[in-house]
N, C-alpha and C positions, 0 to 999 in steps of 0.2 A: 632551770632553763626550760624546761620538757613542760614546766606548767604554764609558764610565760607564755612561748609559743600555741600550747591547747586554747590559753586562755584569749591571746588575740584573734586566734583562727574561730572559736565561738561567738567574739565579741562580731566579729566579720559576716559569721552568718545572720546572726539576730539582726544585724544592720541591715542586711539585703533582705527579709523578709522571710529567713526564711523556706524559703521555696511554696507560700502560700500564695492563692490568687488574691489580689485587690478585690476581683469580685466576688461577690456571697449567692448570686443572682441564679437561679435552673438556666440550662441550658436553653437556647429560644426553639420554636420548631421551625420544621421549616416554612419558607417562604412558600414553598407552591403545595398546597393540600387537595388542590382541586385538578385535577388532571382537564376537565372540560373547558378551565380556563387558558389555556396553552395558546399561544399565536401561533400555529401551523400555517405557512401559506397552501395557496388550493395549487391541488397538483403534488404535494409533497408526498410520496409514499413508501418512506421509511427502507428503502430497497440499499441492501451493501454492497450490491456490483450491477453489473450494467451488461448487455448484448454489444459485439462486435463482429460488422462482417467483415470477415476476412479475406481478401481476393489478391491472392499469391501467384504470380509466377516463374519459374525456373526456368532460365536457358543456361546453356555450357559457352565455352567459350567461343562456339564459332554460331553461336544463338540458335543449335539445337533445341529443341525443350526438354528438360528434363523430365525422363519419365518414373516414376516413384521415386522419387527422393525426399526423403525424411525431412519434415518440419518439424521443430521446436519453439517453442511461446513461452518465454520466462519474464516474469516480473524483475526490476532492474537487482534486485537483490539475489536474480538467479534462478528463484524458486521458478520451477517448471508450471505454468496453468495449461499447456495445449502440448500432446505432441501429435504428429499424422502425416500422409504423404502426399505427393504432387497423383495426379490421375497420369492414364496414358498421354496427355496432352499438355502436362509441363502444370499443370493446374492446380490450385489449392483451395477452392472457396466453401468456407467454414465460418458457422457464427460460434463463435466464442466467448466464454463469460469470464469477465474480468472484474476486481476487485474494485470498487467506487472510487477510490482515493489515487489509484494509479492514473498518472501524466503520459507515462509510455512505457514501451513493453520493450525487449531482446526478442529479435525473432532470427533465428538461424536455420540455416537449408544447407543437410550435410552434402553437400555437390562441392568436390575439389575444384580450385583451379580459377574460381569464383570469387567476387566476394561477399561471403557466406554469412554474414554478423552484421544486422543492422536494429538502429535503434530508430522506432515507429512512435508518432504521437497518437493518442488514441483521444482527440479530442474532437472525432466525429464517429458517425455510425457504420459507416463503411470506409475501412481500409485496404487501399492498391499497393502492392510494392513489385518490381520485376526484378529479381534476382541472375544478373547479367557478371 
């Protein structure tokens, strides 16, 4: 019985090939050998993050300004890019460099009472927000 089954299970591989390639051919090279032939458009400068200004403000709840109060900058996955504080005058403005690929950022301002957690598009070069 034991040869039987050996013997179909052989007969099953020789039928499927084996596990050989159809092809006998070298590997091809590649398509692009020539790096000067690239279609680059002009302007393009290979950069993985980008400048953002950042112009922050903090008031309390009766729209004092907050004065040094901790800013936070995280990518939506959390990851911290910015931390820093308000000036004497409720104030934050910072450029900041953020990763190319990111849509928007978490930006929270540790001031109770507030609400302290927003989510910012960064799809211009200066960003306002008042934290009221």
């Amino acid at each position: 019985m034991k040869t039987i089954i050996f013997g179909v299970l052989t007969l099953l591989l020789i039928s499927c090939g084996g596990g050989k390639s159809k092809s006998n051919s070298a590997p091809s090279e590649p398509v692009m050998n020539n790096p000067d032939a690239l279609s680059v458009p002009n302007g393009f400068d290979y950069k993985m993050d980008r400048d953002i200004q950042f112009n922050l403000q903090v008031l309390d709840h009766n729209g004092v300004p907050g004065k040094f109060i901790g800013i936070q900058i995280f990518e939506p996955s959390l990851t911290l890019i910015y931390s820093g504080q308000t000036n004497s005058e409720g104030y934050l403005e910072e450029v900041v460099r953020i990763p190319m690929h990111l849509e928007s950022v978490q930006v929270q301002a540790s001031q109770v009472g507030i609400n302290n957690l927003v989510s910012l598009d960064v799809n211009k070069d200066v960003i306002f927000h008042e934290f009221k």
